[in-house]
N, C-alpha and C positions, 0 to 999 in steps of 0.2 A: 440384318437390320433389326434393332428392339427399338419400342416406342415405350415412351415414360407411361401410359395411362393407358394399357391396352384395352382395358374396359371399353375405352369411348371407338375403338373400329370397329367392336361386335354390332353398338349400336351405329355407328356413323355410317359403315360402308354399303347397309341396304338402302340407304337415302343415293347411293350415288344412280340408281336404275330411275330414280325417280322425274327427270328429263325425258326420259325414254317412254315413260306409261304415260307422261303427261301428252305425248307425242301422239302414239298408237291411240289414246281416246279421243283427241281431236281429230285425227282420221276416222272414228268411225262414227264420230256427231253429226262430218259431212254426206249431205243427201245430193242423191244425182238429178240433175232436172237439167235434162237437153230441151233447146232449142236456136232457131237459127241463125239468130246472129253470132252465135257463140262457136262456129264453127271454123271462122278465119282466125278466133282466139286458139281453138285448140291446134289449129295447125302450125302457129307460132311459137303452141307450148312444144310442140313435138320437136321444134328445129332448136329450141333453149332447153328441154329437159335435162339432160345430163348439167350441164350447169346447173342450173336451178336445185338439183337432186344434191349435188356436190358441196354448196352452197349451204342447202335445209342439215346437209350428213354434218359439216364440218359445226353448225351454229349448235348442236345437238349435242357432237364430241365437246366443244367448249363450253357447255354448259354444265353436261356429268364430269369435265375435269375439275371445272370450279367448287363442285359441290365435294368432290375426292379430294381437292388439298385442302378447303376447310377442315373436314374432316381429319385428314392426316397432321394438319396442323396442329390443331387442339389435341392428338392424341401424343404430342411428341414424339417424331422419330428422332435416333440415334442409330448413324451407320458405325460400324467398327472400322476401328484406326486405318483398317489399311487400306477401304475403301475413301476415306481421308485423299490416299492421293490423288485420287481422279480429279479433286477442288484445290488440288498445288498444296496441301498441309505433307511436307515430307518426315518432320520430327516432331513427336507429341514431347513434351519438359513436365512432368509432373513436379510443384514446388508443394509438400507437404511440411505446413506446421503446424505441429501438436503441441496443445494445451499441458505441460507435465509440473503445473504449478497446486500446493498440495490441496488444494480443493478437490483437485480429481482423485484424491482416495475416497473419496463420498462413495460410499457402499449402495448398489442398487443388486436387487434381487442374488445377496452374496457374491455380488461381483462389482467388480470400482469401477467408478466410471472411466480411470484411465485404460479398465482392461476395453473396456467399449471403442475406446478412443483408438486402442490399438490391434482391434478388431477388425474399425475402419477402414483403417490402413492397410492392412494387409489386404482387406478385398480390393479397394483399389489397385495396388499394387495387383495381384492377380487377376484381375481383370486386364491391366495393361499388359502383362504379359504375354507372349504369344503370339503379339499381333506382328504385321508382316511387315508394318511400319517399327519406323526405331522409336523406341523409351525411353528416357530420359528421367534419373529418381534426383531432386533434391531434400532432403527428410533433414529437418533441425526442430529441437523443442526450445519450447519457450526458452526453459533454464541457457540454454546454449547461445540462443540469440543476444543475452546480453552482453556475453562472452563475446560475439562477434562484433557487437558497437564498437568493444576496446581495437578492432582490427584483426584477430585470429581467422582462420581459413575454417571453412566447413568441413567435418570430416566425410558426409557424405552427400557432396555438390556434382550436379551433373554427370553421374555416374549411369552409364547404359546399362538398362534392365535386361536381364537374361536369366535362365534358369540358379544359374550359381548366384547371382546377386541377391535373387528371390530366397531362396534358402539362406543366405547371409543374412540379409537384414529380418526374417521371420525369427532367425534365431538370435539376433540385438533386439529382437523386440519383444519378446518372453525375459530377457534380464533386464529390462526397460521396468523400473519404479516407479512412481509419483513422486519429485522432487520437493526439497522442505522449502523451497520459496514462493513469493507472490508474484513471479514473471508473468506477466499480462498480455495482452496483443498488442502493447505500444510497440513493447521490444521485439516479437515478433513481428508486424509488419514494416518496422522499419530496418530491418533483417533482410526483408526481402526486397526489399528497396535497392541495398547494395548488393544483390546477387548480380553478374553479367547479364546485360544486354541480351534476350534471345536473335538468335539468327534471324537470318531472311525466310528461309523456309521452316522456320519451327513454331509450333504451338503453344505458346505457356498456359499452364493450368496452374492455378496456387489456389492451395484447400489451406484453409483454419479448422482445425480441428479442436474442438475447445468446450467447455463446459456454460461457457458465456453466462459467467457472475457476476450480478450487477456491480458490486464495489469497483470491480476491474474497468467498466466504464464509465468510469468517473467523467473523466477527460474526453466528456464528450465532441469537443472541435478539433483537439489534439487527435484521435482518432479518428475519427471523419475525414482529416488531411491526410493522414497514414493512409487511410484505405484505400482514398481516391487515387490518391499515386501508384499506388499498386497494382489498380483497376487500371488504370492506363497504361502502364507495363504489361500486363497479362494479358493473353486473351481470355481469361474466365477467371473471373475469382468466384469460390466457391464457402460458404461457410456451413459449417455439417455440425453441429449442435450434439451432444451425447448425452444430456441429461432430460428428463422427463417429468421429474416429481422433485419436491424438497423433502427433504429432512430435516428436521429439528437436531442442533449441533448446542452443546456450550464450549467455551473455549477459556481459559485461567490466562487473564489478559495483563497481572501485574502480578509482582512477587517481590517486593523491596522493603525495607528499611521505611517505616512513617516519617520521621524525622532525622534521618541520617543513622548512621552505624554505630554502635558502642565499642568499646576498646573488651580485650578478651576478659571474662566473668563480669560485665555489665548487663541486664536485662537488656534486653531490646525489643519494641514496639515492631512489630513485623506486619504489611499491610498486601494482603492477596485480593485480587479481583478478578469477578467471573462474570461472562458478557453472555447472555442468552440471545442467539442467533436464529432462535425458532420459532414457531408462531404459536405459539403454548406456552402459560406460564410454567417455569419449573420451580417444585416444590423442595424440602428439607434436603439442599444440595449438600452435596458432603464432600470436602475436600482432605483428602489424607497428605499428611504434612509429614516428610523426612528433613533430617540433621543429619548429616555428613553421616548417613544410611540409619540411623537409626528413629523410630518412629515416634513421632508428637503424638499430642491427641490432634484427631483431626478439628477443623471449624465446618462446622455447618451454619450454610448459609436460609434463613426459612423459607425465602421466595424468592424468585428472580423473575418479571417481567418478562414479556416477549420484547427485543429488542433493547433488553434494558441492561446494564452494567451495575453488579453489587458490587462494593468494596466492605472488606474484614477486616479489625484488625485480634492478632495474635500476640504472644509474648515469645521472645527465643534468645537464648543466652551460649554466648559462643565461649565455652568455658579456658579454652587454652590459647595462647597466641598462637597464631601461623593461619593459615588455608584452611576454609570453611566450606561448607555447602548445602543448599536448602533447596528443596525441591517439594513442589503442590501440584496434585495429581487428581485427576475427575475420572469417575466410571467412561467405560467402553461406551463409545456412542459413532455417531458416523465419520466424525473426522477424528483420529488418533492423536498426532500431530500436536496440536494444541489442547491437550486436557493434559500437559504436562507442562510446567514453568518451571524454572531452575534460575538459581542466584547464587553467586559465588562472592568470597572477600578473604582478605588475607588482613584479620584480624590482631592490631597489635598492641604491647602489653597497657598503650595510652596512645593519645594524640596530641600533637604537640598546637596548642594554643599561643600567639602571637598577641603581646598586649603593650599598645606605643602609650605610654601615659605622658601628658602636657599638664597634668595637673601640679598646683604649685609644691604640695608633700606627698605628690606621688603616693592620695589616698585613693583616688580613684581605681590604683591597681590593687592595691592593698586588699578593700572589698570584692574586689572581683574574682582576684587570685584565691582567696579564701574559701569561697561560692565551688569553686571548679575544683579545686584540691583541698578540703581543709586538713591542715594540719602540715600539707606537703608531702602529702601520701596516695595522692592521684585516684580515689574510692572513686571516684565519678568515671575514670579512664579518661581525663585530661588531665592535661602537663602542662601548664601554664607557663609563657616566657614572657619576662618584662625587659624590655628592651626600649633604650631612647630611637627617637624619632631617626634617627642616623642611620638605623638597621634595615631600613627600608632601601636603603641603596643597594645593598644586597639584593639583588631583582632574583637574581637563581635561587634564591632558599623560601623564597617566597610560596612556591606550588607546594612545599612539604607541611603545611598549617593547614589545620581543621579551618581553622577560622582566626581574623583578624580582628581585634578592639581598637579603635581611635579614641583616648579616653582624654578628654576637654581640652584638645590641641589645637594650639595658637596657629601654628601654619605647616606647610611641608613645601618641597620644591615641585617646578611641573613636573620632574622626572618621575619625583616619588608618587607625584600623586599618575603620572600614567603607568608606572607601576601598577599601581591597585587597581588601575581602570583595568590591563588585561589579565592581575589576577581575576579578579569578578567574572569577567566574560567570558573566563574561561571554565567557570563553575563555581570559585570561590565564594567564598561566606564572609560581609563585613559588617560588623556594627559602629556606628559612630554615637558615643555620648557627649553631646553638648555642654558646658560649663560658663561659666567667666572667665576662663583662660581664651576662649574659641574663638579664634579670629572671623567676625561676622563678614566681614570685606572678601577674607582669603575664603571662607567657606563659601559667598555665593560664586565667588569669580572663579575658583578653582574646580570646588566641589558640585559645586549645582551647575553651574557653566551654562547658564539659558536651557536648563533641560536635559541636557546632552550629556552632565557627567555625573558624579554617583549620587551626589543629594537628591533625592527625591523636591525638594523644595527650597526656596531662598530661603533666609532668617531675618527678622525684622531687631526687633528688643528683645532683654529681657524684661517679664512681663511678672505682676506677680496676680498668683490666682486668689480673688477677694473670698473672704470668708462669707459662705452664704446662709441666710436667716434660719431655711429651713435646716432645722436639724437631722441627722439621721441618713443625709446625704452626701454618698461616697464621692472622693474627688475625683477617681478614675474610673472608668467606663472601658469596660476592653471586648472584644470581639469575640467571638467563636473559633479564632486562630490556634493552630496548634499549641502557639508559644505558649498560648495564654489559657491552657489546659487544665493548670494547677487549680485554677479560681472556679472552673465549673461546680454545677452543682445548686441546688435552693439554700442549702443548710450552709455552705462555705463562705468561713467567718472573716477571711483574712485579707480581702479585696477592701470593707470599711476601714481598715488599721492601715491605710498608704495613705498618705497627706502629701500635698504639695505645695510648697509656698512660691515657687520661682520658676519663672518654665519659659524657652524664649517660644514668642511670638512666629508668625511667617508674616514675609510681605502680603499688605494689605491688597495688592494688584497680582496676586500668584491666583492662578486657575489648573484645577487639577488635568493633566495631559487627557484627550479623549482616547488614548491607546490602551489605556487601561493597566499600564503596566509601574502605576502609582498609587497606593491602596495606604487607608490609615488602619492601622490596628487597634488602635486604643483612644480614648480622645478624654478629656477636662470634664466635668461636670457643667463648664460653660462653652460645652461645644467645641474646645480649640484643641487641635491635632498635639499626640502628647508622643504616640509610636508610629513611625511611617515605614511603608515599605517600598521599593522599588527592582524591580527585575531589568537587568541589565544583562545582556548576551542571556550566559548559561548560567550566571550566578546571580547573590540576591545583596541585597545592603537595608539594611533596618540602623533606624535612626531613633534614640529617643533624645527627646527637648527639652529634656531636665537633669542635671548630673547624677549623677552616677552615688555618689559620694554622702553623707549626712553632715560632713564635718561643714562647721561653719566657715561663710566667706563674708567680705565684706556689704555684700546685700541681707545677708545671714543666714539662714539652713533653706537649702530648696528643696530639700524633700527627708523624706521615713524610711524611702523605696529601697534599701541596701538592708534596711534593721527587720523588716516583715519576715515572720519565719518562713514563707515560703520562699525567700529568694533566692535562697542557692538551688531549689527546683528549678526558679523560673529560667534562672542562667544555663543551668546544663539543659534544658529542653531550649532555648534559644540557641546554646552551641551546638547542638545536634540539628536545629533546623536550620543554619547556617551551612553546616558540612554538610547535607543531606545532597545538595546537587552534584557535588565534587566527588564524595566517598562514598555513595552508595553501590558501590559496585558498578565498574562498566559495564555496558549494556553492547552485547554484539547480536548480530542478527545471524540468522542461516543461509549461506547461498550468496554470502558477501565474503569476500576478503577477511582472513582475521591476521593480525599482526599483534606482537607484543614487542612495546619502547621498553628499554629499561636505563637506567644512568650509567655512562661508563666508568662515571670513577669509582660505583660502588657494586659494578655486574661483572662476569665474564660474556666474551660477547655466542660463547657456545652454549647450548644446554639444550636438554632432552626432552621431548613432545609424547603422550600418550595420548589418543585421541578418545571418544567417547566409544563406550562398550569395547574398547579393545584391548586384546594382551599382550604381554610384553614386548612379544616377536614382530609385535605392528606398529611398538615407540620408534620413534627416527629422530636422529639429529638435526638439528638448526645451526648452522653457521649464520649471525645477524651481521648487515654492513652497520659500521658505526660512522655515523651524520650529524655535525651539528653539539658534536657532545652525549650522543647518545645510540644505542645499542635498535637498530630498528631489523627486526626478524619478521621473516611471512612464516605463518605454521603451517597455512590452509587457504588455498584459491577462493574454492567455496567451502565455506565452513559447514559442520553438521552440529546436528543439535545433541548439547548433551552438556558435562563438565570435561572442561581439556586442562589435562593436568600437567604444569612446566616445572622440567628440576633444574632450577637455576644454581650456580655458584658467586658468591661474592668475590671480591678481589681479596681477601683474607682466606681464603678457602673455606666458607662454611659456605654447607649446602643449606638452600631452601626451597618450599616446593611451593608453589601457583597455582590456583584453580580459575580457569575463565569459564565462565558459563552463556552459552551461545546458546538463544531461544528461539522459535518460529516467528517470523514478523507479525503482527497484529490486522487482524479482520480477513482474513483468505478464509477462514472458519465459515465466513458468512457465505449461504448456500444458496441466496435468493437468484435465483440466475433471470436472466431475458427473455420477452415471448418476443412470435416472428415481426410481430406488430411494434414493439420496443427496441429491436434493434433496427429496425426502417425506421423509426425516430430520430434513434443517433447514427446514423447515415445516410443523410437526405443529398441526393443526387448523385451516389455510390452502385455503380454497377455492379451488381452484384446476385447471386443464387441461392438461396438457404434452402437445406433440408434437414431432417431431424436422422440420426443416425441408423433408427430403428427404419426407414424408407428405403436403404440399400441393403438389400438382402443377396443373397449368396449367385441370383440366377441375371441382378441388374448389370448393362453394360453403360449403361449412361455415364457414370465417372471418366469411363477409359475412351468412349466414342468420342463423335461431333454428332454435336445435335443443329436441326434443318429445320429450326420455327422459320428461321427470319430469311433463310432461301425459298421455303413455300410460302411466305406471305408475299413479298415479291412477285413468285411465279404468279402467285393469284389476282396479283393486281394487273398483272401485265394481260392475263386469260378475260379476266372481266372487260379492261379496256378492248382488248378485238373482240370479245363476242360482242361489245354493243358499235363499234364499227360496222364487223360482217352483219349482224341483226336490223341494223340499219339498212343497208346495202341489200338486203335479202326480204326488204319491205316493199310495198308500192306508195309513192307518194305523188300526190296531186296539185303539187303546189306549183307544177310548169303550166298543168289543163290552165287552174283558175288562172297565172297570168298572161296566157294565150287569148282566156277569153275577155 
């Protein structure tokens, strides 16, 4: 037998004599004083003594037991398993899951915490070892329990401990890493939820082994239900903590494209962000910046806030078509993991631009196309396509456009316009410009549909904007928006030189949505919305309420806005924040399924895989099923972090190559974990045990025993009720004399 707090029997068990002194000094307080009446008494004690003796002996025992299981109580005993069966416990079930989500690389005294975490473990495990009773290992980490939700078997469930098993799993547990995911205890406990039912005669134990960081519980009721099911399943849950101190971490939490991707030899605005996760500000952070290997100058960032997230941006020019790669890297600090971001794109020689004109001399494309290409030499890396309103029934060709223009069109059918609805939501980028052509009726019933479809807002008139007294004031007013980037500045001249004479109006009963996902960009010198924006699914639709065009119409010119020199800026930084949700490179996580779609009429459906850091001898082939029209391959279960390089072939036979870049998911960096007092917050009425890792040391059996609080508090309620029975019994009371008398 060991008891959790030996300490307390050094001092507890010389109290249990203390019944016994108190005893022997009441015997010798007593004084003898004979006389004669007292003589028929003592001849009665003579014929009751041994009673009475037996009586005094037994009130005495039950008094130094009572005072012995207090004591034993508070000092927690723990008998070993195999004294277990004498209480009917035949099988002890050890359910261990460990924490291997990458926060546990957190480095403590040159050792990770996940080595702690699998330090744990194994002393458990040897501790149960041995015993005369059977063992029982279930061992899954987080990473793996989410594997299990999908329905997969545990590879090591209910498995009998023995010397061989023990040496097995010591040795899975030395090549045991800290996985690159966020796996949490949702998926762990509810992992343990579907393990079988224990038997009749067995004991479940299930340990959490884990780092317990706060981010992870979030989900504070969703947890709390997890746990408590588990605790009613098991006879013990146990939660064993490995961490002790924090660290200060940064982590590089973005790496993309500002306003979308440029076609290959266009500058591109590149936008890195670094989140400080520690409770110190950090100073002239320095991020070194690779190009498909070779080195940028880095950005330094001057300060970062505790808790606080900077964003940079950079310049980076992807000079050839095909497959690119960038990657923004932080010094050594305690998580690894994440001070590395990686961005991939398969850059090509332009992107093709989609432009429906409804205007009556098809001027509205004219400016525009000009803006994006001039001369028809694509300097911008867009490829401009004009196309009547007809081309939209083409719904397949649709995903292949940076971005779509509606330029002052009369109407479209619902088809075309649900077309466009799930290009947008699926990422796409739309601008509609307004004219005298624009059907006000089809635009709110179609396009605006009570909110629900791409217009941001109904249309009322067209309206025209009054010349006003004060000189010197601009007629557009624009935002701090990326689009409208050109214009910043005190000294920039070119924002006075846009005039507008005609602009349609919105319904006078329009109220902007409280979702927020309705924003003006620009607005009139008389207050009335001129650029609107709205966010729809995953893409975006910007609207402006003035044509497009200078040429005159029968109201007469509505606006300058095409002749300003900065407009062919304003349109390629428009087209580029348009495409930015679509093209900015897909975005794969670590530890998730990665899959790559490709089109079959213009893929084969084989090609070649090279994973991250690896060589040739470790590429493997993909055979993809093709669904749907298209080529759908798995590379990777759980993906790893890095660039995964795909050598595709076309249906012409030219080779081409693919880079994905798979990152670490976002905030497992953050290191703030739970004290014993915070996690009995978020587990109110949760049966449960905590200890701190460094408490089980190499000589503790409590893990692998049963522990006898709640059989000695029992035993001691049961001792106290008959000692004040027999103490009663073993009293004299007078309460027959007085009603005699």
């Amino acid at each position: 037998m060991s008891f959790l707090f030996q300490s307390l029997l050094t001092v507890g068990l010389p109290l249990v004599a203390v019944p016994t002194v108190i005893h022997l000094i009441n015997l010798r307080r007593r004084r003898k004083v004979e006389w004669a009446a007292m003589d028929f008494l003592l001849e009665s004690q003579k014929r009751n003594k041994k009673w009475i003796l037996l009586k005094q002996l037994l009130l005495l025992a039950l008094r130094t037991l009572a005072i012995a299981l207090v004591v034993l109580m508070l000092a927690g005993p723990v008998i070993p398993s195999d004294w277990g069966r004498l209480f009917g416990r035949g099988v002890t079930h050890h359910v261990l899951l460990v924490d291997d989500s990458y926060s546990m690389s957190d480095q403590r005294d040159q050792r990770s915490v996940f080595d702690e975490a699998k330090r744990v473990v194994l002393e458990i495990l040897r501790q149960a070892d041995g015993r005369a009773e059977q063992q029982l290992v279930t061992l899954l980490r987080f990473s793996d329990c989410r594997r299990l939700s999908a329905g997969d078997a545990a590879e090591w469930e209910r498995r009998p401990l023995d010397a061989q098993l023990l040496a097995e799993l010591e040795s899975l547990l030395g090549k045991w890493r800290p996985s690159e995911t966020d796996a949490g205890p949702s998926d762990a406990l509810q992992a343990a939820q579907r393990l079988p039912e224990p038997q009749a005669d067995e004991t479940t134990i299930a340990y959490v082994v884990s780092d317990f960081r706060r981010p992870q519980w979030q989900e504070q009721a969703q947890l709390a239900q997890a746990a408590q099911r588990v605790s009613e399943r098991v006879s013990q849950l146990r939660l064993i903590q490995c961490v002790e101190q924090l660290h200060d971490n940064l982590a590089v939490t973005r790496l993309a494209p500002e306003s979308g991707p440029r076609a290959a030899g266009i500058e591109t605005w590149m936008e890195l962000a670094v989140a400080n996760y520690g409770e110190r500000a950090a100073a002239a952070v320095a991020v070194t910046v690779e190009q498909d290997g070779a080195r940028l100058p880095a950005v330094v960032i001057d300060e970062i806030g505790p808790g606080e997230e900077v964003a940079q941006r950079f310049r980076a020019t992807f000079a050839d078509a095909g497959a690119h790669e960038l990657a923004a890297s932080l010094e050594s600090d305690a998580v690894e993991l994440d001070n590395v971001r990686r961005f991939a794109l398969e850059a090509p020689a332009s992107y093709p631009v989609l432009i429906i004109d409804g205007s009556v001399d098809r001027d509205d494309s004219y400016y525009l196309a000009n803006a994006l290409s001039p001369g028809g030499k694509n300097l911008g890396g867009w490829a401009p396509q004009i196309e009547p309103a007809s081309f939209l029934r083409k719904y397949e060709q649709l995903a292949r456009f940076a971005a779509i223009f509606l330029l002052d069109l009369p109407r479209i059918d619902e088809a075309e316009v649900a077309a466009l609805e799930d290009y947008v939501r699926r990422g796409g980028g739309l601008a509609i410009f307004v004219g005298p052509q624009t059907g006000r009726d089809f635009f709110n019933r179609q396009l605006y549909r009570d909110g629900e479809g791409l217009a941001p807002a109904p249309l009322d008139v067209p309206t025209q904007l009054l010349r006003d007294a004060e000189p010197g004031v601009a007629d557009v007013v624009v935002s701090d928006h990326p689009v409208f980037r050109v214009f910043a500045g005190q000294r920039n001249g070119f924002l006075p030189l846009a005039t507008v004479d005609f602009f349609y109006a919105l319904d006078p009963t329009w109220r902007a949505p409280l979702a927020g996902d309705v924003t003006t960009l620009a607005k009139l010198r008389n207050d009335a919305p001129l650029v609107m924006e709205k966010r729809l699914g995953e893409g975006r639709v910007i609207v402006q309420l003035t044509k497009l065009s200078p040429q005159p119409t029968q109201l007469g010119v509505w606006n300058n806005w095409s002749l300003n020199p900065v407009f062919p800026v304003l349109v390629n930084e428009l087209v580029g924040y348009l495409s930015a949700s679509r093209d900015a490179g897909e975005a794969h996580v670590s530890g998730l399924p990665l899959t790559l779609e490709l089109p079959e009429e213009e893929f084969e459906p084989e090609f070649e895989v090279t994973p991250p850091r690896a060589t040739a001898a470790r590429s493997f082939a993909v055979a993809a099923e093709t669904r749907d029209g298209r080529h759908v391959g798995e590379l990777s279960k759980p993906a790893d972090c890095g660039v995964w390089k795909v050598e595709l072939r076309t249906r012409d036979g030219k080779e081409v190559l693919r880079y994905l870049a798979v990152n670490p998911p976002r905030g497992e960096g953050d290191l703030h974990f739970l004290d014993r007092t915070e996690i009995a917050e978020r587990l109110p009425g949760v049966d449960y045990e905590f200890m701190q890792s460094s408490e089980l040391g190499g000589d503790d059996e409590q893990l692998a025993g049963i522990r006898l609080q709640d059989s000695l508090l029992y035993a001691l309620l049961a001792a106290l009720v008959i000692e004040q029975g027999l103490a009663y019994a073993a009293s004299y009371h007078a309460g027959g004399a007085g009603r005699a008398a």
